[in-house]
Steps between C-alpha positions, in 0.01 A plus 500: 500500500743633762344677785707853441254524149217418707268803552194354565370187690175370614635427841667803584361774234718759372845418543652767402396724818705220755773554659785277240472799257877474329538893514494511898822315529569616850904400465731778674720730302856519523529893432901477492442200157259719309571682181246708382439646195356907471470665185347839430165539325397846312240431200146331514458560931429878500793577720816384561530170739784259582423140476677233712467147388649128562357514856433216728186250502436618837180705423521634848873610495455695219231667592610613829827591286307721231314700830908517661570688146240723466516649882800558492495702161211669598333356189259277291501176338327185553637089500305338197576190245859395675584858442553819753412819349645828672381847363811692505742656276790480742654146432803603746286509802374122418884413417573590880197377657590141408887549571359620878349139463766300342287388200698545178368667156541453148393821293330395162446744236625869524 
């Protein structure tokens, strides 16, 4: 059995709440390589939010990135399964937040 499907051991109990979790990869982020994917979400979420996907392993990054977004909008929104969600109709303000940071976008979807 390889250690990464190892969650629990008699030496060293639940393995799963150390510190080698897969998700934390702490590698930087080249902002200026990314492409990111948004697309525009209206039915099944109760209002209308923008969803930006193909981010980063860097848990932390995107976090801090997802709390950039939604101060400077002046809205909600919350960084959950690999996924930002902003809570915002206005898709141009996102489009020029991340050209003020150099990341490029893809639009999916109308």
């Amino acid at each position: 059995m390889k250690d990464s499907e190892l969650v629990w051991s008699s030496e060293h109990g639940d393995m799963r709440k150390s510190g080698k979790s897969q998700k934390d990869k702490s590698t930087p982020v080249n902002e200026s390589q990314l492409e990111l994917t948004t697309r525009r979400l209206t039915s099944g979420k109760g209002r209308t939010i923008i969803e930006i996907s193909s981010l980063p392993d860097n848990k932390k990054w995107c976090q801090k990135l997802a709390k950039e977004i939604k101060k400077s909008l002046g809205v909600g929104g919350a960084y959950k399964n690999s996924m930002i969600e902003i809570h915002t109709k206005e898709y141009q303000k996102i489009e020029e937040f991340f050209d003020k940071k150099g990341i490029k976008i893809k639009k999916i979807g109308g």
